[in-house]
N, CA, C and O atoms as a GROMACS GRO file, in nm:
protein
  288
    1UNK      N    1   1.544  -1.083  -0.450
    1UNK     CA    2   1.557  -0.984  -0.553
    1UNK      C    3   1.518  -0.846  -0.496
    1UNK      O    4   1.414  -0.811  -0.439
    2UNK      N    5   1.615  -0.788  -0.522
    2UNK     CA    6   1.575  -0.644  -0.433
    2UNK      C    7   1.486  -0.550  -0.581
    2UNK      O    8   1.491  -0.591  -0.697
    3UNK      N    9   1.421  -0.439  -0.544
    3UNK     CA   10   1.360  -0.351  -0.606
    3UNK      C   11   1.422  -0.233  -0.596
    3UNK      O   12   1.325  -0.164  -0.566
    4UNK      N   13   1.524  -0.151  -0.600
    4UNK     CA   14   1.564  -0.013  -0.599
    4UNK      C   15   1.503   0.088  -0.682
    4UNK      O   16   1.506   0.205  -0.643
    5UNK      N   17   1.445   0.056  -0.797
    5UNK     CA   18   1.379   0.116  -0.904
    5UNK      C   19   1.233   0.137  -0.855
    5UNK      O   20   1.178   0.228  -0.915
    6UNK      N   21   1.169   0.085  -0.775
    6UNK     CA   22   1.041   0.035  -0.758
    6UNK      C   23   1.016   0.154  -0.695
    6UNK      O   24   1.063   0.152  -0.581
    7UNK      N   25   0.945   0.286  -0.732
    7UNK     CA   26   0.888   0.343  -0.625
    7UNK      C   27   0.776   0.336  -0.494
    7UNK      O   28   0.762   0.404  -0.393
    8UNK      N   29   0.708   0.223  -0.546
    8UNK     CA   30   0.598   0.146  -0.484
    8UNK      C   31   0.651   0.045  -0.355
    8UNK      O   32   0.585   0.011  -0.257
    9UNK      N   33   0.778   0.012  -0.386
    9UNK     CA   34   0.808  -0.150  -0.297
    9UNK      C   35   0.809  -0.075  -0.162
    9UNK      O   36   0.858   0.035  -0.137
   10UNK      N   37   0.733  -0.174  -0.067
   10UNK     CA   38   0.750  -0.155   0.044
   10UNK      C   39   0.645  -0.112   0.102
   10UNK      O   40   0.602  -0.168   0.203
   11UNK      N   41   0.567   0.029   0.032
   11UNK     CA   42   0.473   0.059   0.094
   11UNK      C   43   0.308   0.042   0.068
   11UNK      O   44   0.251   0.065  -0.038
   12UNK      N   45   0.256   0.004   0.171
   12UNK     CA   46   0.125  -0.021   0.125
   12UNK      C   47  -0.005   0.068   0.096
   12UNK      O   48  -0.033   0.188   0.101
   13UNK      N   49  -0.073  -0.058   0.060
   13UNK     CA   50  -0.190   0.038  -0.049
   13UNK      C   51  -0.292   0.176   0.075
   13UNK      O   52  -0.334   0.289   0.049
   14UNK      N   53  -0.296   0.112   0.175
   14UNK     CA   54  -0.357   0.219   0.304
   14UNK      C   55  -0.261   0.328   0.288
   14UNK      O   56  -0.300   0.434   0.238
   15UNK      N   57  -0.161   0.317   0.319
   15UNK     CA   58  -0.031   0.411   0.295
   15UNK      C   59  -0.066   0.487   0.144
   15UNK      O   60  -0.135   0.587   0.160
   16UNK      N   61  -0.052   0.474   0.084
   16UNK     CA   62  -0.093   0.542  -0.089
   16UNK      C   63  -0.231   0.620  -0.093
   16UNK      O   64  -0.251   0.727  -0.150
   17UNK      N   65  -0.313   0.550  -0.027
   17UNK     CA   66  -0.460   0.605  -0.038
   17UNK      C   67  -0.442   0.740   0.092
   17UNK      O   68  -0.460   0.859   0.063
   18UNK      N   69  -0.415   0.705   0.193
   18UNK     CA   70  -0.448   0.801   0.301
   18UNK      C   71  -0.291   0.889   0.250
   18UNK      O   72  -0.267   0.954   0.352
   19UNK      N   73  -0.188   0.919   0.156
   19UNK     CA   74  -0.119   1.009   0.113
   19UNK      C   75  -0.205   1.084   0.036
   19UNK      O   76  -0.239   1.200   0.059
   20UNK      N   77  -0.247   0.997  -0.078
   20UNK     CA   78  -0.324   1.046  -0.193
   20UNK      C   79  -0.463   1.170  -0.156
   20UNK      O   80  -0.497   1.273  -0.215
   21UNK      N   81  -0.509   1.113  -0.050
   21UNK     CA   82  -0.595   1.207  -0.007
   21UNK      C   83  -0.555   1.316   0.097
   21UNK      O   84  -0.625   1.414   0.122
   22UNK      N   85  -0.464   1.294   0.142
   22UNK     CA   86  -0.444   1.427   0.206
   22UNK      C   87  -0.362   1.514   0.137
   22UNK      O   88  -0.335   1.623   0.187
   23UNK      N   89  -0.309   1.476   0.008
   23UNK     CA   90  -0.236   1.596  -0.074
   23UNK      C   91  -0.352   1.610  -0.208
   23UNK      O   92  -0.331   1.702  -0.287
   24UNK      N   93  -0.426   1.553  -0.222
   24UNK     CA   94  -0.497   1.558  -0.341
   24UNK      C   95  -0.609   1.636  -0.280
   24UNK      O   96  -0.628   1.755  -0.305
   25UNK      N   97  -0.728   1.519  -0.151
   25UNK     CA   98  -0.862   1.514  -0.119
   25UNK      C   99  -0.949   1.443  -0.194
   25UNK      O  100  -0.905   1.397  -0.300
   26UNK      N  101  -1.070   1.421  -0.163
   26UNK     CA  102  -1.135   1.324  -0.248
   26UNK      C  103  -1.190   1.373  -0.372
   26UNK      O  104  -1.194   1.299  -0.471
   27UNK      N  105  -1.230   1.482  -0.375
   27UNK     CA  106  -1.292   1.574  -0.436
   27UNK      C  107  -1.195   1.515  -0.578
   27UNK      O  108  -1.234   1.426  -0.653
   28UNK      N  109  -1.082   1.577  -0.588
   28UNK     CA  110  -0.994   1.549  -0.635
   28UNK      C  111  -0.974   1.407  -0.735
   28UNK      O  112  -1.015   1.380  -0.848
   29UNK      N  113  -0.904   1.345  -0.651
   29UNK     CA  114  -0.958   1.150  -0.677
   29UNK      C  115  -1.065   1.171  -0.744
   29UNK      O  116  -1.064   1.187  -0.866
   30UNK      N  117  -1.182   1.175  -0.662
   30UNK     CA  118  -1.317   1.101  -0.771
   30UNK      C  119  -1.336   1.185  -0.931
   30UNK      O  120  -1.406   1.146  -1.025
   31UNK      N  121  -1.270   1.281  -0.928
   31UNK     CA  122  -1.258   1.389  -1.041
   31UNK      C  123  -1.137   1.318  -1.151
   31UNK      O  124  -1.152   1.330  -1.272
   32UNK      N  125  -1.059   1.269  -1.112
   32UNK     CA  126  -0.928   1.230  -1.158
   32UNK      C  127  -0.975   1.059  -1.202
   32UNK      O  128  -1.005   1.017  -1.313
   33UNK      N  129  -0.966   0.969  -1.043
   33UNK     CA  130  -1.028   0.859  -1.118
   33UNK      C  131  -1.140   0.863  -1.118
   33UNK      O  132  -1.164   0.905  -1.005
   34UNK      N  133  -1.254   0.846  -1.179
   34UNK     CA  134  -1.405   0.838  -1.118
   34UNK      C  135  -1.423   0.690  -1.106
   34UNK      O  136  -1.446   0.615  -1.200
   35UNK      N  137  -1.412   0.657  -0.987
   35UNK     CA  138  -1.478   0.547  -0.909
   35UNK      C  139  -1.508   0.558  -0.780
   35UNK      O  140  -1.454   0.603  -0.678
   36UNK      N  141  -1.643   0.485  -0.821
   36UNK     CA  142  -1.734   0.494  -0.657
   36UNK      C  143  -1.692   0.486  -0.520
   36UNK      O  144  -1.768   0.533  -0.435
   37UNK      N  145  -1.580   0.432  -0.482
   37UNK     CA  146  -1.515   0.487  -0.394
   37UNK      C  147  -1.467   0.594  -0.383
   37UNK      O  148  -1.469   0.630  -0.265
   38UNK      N  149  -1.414   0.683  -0.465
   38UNK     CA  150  -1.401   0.855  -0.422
   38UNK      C  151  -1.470   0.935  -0.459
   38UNK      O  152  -1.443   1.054  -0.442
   39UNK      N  153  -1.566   0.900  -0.515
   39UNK     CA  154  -1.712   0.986  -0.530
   39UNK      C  155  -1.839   0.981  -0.427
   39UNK      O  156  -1.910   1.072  -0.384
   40UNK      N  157  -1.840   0.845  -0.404
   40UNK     CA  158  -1.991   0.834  -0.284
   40UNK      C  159  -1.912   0.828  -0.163
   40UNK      O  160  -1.804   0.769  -0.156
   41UNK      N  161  -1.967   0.890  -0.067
   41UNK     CA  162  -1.920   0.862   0.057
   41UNK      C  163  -1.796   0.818   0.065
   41UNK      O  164  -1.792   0.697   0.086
   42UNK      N  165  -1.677   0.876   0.056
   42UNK     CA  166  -1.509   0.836  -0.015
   42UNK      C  167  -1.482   0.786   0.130
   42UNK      O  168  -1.532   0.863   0.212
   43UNK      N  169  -1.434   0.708   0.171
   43UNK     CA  170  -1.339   0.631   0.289
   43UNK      C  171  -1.231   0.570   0.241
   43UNK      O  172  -1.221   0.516   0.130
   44UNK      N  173  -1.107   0.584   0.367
   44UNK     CA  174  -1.019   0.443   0.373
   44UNK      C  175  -0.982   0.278   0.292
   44UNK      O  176  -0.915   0.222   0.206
   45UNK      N  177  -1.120   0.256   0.433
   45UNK     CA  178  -1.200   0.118   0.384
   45UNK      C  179  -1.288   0.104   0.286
   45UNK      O  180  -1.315  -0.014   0.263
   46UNK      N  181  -1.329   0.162   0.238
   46UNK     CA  182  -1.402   0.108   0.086
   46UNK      C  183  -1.307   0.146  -0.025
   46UNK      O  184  -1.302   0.076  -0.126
   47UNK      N  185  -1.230   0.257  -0.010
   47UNK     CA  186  -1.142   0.229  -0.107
   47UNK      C  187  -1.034   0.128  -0.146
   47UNK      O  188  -0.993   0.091  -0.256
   48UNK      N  189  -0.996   0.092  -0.002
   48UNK     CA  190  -0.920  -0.048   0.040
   48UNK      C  191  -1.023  -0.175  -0.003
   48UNK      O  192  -1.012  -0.240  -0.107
   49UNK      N  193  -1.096  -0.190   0.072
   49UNK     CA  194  -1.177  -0.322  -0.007
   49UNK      C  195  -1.223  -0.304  -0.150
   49UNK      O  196  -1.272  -0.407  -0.196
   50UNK      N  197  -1.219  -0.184  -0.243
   50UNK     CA  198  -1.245  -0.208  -0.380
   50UNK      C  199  -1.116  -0.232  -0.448
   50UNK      O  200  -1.097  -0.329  -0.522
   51UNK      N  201  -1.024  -0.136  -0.420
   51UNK     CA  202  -0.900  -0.140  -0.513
   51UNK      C  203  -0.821  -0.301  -0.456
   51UNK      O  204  -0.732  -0.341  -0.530
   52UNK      N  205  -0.846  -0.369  -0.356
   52UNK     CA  206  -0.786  -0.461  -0.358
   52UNK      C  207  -0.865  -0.602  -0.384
   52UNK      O  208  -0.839  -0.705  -0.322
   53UNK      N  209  -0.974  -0.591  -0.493
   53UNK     CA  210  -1.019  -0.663  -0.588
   53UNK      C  211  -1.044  -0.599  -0.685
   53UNK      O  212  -1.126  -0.660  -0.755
   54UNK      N  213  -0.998  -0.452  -0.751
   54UNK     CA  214  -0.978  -0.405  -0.890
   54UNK      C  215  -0.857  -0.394  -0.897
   54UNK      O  216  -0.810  -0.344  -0.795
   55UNK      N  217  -0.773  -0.421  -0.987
   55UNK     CA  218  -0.627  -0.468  -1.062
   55UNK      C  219  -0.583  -0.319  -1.146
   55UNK      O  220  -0.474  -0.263  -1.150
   56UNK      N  221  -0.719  -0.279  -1.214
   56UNK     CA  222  -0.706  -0.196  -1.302
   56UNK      C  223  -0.710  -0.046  -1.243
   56UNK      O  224  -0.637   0.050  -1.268
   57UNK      N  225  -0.779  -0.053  -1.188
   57UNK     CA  226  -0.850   0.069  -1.026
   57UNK      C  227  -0.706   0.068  -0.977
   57UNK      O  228  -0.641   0.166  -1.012
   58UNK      N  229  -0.635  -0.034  -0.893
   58UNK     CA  230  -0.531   0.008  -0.838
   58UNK      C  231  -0.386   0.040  -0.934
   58UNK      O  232  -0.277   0.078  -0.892
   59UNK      N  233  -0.414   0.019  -1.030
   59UNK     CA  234  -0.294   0.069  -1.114
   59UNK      C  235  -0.334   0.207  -1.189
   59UNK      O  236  -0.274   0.219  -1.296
   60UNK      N  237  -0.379   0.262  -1.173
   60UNK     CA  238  -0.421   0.423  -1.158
   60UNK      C  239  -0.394   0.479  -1.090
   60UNK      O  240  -0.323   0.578  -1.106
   61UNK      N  241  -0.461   0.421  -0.934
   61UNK     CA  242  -0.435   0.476  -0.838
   61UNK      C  243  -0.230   0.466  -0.782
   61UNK      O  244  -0.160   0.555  -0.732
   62UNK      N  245  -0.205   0.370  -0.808
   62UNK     CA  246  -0.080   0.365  -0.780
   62UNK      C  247   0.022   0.456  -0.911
   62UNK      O  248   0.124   0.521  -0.888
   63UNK      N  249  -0.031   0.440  -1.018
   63UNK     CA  250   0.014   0.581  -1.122
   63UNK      C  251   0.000   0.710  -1.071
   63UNK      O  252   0.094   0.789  -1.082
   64UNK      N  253  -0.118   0.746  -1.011
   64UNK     CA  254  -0.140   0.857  -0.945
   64UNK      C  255  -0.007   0.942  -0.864
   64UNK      O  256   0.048   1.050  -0.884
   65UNK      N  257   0.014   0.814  -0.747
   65UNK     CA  258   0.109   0.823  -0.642
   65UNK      C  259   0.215   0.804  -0.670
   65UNK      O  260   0.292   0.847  -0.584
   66UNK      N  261   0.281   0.739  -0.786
   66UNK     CA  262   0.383   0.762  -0.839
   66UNK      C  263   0.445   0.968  -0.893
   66UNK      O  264   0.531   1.050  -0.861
   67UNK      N  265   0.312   0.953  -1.001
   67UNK     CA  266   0.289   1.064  -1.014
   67UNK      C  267   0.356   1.231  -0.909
   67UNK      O  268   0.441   1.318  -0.922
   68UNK      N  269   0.222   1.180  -0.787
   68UNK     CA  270   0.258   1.281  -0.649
   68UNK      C  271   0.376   1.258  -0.581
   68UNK      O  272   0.406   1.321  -0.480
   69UNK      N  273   0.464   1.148  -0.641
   69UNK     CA  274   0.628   1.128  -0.552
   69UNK      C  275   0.691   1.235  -0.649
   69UNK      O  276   0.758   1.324  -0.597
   70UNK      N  277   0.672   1.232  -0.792
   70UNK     CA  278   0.764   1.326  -0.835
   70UNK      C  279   0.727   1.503  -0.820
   70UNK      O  280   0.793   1.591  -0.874
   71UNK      N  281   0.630   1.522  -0.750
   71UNK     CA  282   0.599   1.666  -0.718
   71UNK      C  283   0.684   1.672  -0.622
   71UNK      O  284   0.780   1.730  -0.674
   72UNK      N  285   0.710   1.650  -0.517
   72UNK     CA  286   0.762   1.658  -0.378
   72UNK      C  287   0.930   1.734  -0.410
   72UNK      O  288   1.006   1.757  -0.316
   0.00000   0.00000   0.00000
């Protein structure tokens, strides 16, 4: 089953986060979503190891980046 509609298919969540922050910054993020990953000490990897055991966290964050595809 292909996805053509899917703005998401294909690319991954490292991919989304390290976009998200270099057109946003963290500052940004933790202001937008507030979770402890882009507020304390914001990284990569902790945002990667939280959002990929929060469901709800990453469907924000992937709203977000949906979001920043239609600025472009």
């Amino acid at each position: 089953m292909e996805q053509k509609n899917n703005p998401l298919h294909g690319i991954k969540l490292q991919q989304i986060i390290t976009e998200l922050e270099a057109y946003y910054g963290w500052e940004y993020l933790g202001n937008t979503i507030p979770i402890r990953c882009f507020t304390h000490n914001p990284s990569i990897k902790s945002s990667l190891k939280f959002l990929r055991r929060t469901p709800w966290a990453r469907t924000k964050v992937e709203n977000l980046y949906v979001h920043m595809l239609g600025k472009y």
